[in-house]
N, C-alpha and C positions, 0 to 999 in steps of 0.2 A: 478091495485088493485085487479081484478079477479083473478089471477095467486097468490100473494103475501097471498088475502084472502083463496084460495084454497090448498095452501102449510101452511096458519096458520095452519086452521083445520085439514088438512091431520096429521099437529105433534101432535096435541093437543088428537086428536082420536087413532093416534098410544101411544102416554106415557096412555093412561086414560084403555088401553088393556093390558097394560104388566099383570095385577096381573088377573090373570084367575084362578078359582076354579080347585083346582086340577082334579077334574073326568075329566072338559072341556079338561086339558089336555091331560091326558091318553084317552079321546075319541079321541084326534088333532091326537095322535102317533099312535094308532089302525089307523086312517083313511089313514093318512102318510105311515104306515108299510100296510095298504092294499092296497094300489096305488102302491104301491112299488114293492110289491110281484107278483102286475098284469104281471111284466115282470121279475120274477127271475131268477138269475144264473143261472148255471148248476152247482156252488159247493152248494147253500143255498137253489136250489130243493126241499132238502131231507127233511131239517128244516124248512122250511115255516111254516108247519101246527103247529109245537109244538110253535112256536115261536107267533101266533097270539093265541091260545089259552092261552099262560100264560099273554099278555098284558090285554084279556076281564079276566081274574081271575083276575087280581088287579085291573081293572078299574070296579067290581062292585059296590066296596064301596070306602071311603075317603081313605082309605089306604090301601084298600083289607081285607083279614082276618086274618091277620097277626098282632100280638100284637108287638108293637115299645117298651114298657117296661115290663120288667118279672114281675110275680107275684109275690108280698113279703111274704113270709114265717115268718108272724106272732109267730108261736108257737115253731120256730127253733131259731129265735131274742129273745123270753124271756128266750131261756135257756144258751144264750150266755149271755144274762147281769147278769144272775147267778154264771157265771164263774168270779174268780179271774185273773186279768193281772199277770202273770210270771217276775219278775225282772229280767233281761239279761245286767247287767253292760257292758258284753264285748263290747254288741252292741250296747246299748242303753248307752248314759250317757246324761249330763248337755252339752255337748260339741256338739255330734252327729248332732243334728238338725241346726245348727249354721255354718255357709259357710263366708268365706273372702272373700269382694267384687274382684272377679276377679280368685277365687281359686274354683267355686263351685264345689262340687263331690270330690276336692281333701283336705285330711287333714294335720293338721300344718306336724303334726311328719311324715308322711309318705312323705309330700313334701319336709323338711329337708333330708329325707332318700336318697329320690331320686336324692336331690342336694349335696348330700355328693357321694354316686354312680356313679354321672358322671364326678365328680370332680376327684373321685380316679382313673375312668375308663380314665378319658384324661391322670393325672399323669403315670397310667401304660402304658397306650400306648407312650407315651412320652418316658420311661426310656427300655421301648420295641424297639423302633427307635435307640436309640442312641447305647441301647445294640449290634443291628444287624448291624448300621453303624461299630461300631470300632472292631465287631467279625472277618471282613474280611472274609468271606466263601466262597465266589469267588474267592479271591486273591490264586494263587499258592502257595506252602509252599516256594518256593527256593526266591522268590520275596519278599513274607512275610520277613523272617528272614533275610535275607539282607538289605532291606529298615529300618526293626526296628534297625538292626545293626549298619546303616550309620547316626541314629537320637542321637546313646549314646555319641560321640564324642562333639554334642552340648551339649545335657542333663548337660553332668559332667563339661565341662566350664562353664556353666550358672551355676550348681548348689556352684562350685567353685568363680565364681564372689561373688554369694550371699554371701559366707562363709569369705572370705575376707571382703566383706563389712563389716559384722556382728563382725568380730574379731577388725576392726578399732575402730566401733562404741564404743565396748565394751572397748577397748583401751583407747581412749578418755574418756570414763565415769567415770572408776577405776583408771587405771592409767596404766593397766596393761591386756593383751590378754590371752586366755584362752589358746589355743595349740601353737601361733606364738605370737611374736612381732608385733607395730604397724606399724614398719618399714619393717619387714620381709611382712607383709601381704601385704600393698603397690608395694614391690617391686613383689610379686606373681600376683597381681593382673597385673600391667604391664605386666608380661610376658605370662599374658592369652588372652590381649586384642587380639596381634596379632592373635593367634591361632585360636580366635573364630572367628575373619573378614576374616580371608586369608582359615578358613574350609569354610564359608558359602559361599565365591566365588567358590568352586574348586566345590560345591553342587549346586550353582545357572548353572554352565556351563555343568553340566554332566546332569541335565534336561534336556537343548535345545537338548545335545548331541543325549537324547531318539530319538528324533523325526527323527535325521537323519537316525539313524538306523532302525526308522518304515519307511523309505521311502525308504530305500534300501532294506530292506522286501518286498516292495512292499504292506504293510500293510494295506486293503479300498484305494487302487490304488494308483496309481502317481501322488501324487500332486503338486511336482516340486515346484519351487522358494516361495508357498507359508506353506510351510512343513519346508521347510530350512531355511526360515530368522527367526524361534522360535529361533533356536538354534545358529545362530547369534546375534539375538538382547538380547537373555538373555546375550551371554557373553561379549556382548560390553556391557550390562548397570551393571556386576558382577563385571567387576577386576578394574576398576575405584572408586570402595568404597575402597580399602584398601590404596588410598589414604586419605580420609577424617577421623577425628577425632572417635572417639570411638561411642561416641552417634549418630553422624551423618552417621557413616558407618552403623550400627545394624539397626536404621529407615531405612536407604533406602534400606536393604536386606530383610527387613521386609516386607516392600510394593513391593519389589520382586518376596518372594515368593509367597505373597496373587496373584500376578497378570500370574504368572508363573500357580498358581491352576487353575484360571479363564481359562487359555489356555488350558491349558491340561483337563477339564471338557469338554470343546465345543469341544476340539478333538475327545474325547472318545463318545459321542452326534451323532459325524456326523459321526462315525464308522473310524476314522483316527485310533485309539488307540483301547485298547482292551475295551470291555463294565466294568470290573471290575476297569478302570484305575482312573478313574474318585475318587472314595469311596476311593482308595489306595492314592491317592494324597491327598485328605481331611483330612486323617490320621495324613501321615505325615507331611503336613502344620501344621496343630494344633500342634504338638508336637513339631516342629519346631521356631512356632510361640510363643506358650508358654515361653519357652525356652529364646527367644529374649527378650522377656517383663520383665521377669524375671530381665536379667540379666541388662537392662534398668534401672529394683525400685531399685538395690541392688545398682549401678552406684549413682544412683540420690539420696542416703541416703547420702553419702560421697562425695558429688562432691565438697561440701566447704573445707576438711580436709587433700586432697590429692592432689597433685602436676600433673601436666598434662604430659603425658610421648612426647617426641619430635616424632611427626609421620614422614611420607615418607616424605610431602611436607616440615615439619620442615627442614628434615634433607638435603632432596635438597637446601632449601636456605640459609642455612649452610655452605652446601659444595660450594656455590658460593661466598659467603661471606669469606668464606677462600681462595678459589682461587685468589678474587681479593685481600685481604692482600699480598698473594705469590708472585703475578703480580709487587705488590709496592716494598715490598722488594725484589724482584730479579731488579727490577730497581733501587733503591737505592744504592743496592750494588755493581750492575756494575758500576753507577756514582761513587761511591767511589773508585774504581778498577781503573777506567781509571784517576779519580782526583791525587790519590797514584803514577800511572806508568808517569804519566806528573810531578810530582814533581822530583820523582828518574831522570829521564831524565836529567832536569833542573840543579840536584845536580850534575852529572855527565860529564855536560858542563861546569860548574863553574872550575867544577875540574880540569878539563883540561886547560884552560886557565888560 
């Protein structure tokens, strides 16, 4: 209880001291700062003496002699309330002193401004990007105009599908096509399907083709059997579509060449390809890719109105479906050869006897 009652007191005596008259204090820090100075530095040597002298100047009085607030200039305030307030619309209005919770400092119009601002500033940077992707200014001139060269072959069939399609449709409406028949357009359009499946394969195999030729460059080293099955696997998965149907060949060229860019991107990344390869591929995918879609809606307008043309696999099970006809009748007809030369026989033993 001695201990318990000696540690009360000790807290009760310590909180009942915290509030000491200020001079008490300013005497504590003079006595503090003169204990202190008993043993000073060698950098605060010099300042000792200024430094106890300016603590005994404020600790003469409550707050030294130093005024805590200025003197009010009575006779220079009665000639301000004489003056008129100046109206300043520009700065001052109904509106000025008035803040949205969460907007202070900033105003409607000029936060609309600043949200229009950054709205045009992403738009322009935006049309900034896509300008300098499809400007090509790394790409070579001989590369440039050869790649955009090798893209017109699609352009003009797809653009051509479309125009068939469109001259059917219109066919069907009226009665009657505007530069072709509905039968002439049909049979045009047949004869583009091939052209466009059988160009996007000889384009799907001459990509892979790149690669072996950067590896026989020696182009970011030798990278051996992993460099050379691009250029395998594209064209084993290219000339197998110009067996499938129209729509099913164009899809899956499609998702070709999207997957042929993916490669050729990570090429160009790991330094296999050249660093511009990557932006030159992107190009002409789009324009490629375009192109296919296209020629996909102008398909799918007309796909109830036109006759389906007989592809490769038709026409191989055709050609087997005839052969075994040929098989029957060259069988037939030898039974009947050999049925004929037994009868002659027959009549000719008759004869004889």
């Amino acid at each position: 209880m001695a201990m318990l009652r000696s540690a009360a007191t000790r807290s009760l005596l310590r909180s009942l001291n915290t509030r000491q008259p200020v001079q008490q204090q300013f005497r504590s820090q003079l006595s503090t700062l003169s204990a202190s100075s008993a043993r000073p530095t060698t950098a605060l040597r010099p300042f000792a003496p200024k430094i106890v002298s300016l603590v005994r100047r404020q600790a003469t009085g409550r707050y030294g002699d130093r005024q805590m607030v200025d003197e009010i200039d009575k006779a220079n305030e009665t000639e301000l309330q004489k003056e008129k307030l100046q109206a300043t619309p520009d700065i001052v209005s109904t509106e000025s002193s008035t803040r949205t919770l969460g907007e202070v400092g900033v105003q409607e119009g000029s936060q609309k401004e600043h949200d229009d601002h950054e709205m045009m500033g992403g738009i322009k940077s935006d049309l900034s990007t896509i300008r300098e992707t499809f400007s090509l200014q790394g790409v070579p001139k001989e590369a440039y105009y050869v790649g955009m060269a090798g893209v017109i072959p699609y352009a003009a069939t797809s653009l051509s599908t479309v125009y068939c399609a469109w001259e059917i449709n219109r066919a069907a409406a009226t009665g009657a096509g505007f530069l072709m028949s509905e039968r002439t357009a049909e049979l045009a359009l047949h004869a583009i399907e091939p052209l466009q499946i059988g160009y996007g394969a000889v384009i799907i195999s001459f990509l892979g083709a790149i690669h072996w030729g950067l590896e026989w460059a020696g182009f970011g080293g030798y990278k051996g059997y992993s460099r050379y099955q691009i250029g395998v696997v594209s064209t084993a998965l290219a000339w197998p579509t110009i067996l499938l149907p129209a729509e099913y060949a164009l899809i899956s060229q499609f998702l070709i060449f999207n997957f042929l860019y993916y490669t050729d991107s990570r090429a160009s990344k790991r330094g296999w390809a050249p660093a511009w390869y990557g932006v030159y591929r992107f190009v002409l995918t789009f324009i490629v890719g375009s192109a296919i879609v296209a020629s996909l809606i102008g398909r799918g307008q007309i796909a109830d109105r036109i006759g389906r043309l007989p592809g490769p696999s038709d026409r191989i099970r055709a050609l087997r479906q005839q052969q075994e006809e040929m098989v029957v009748e060259e069988e037939e007809a030898r039974r009947n050869f050999l049925g004929s030369s037994d009868e002659e026989e027959e009549e000719e033993e008759e004869d004889e006897e």
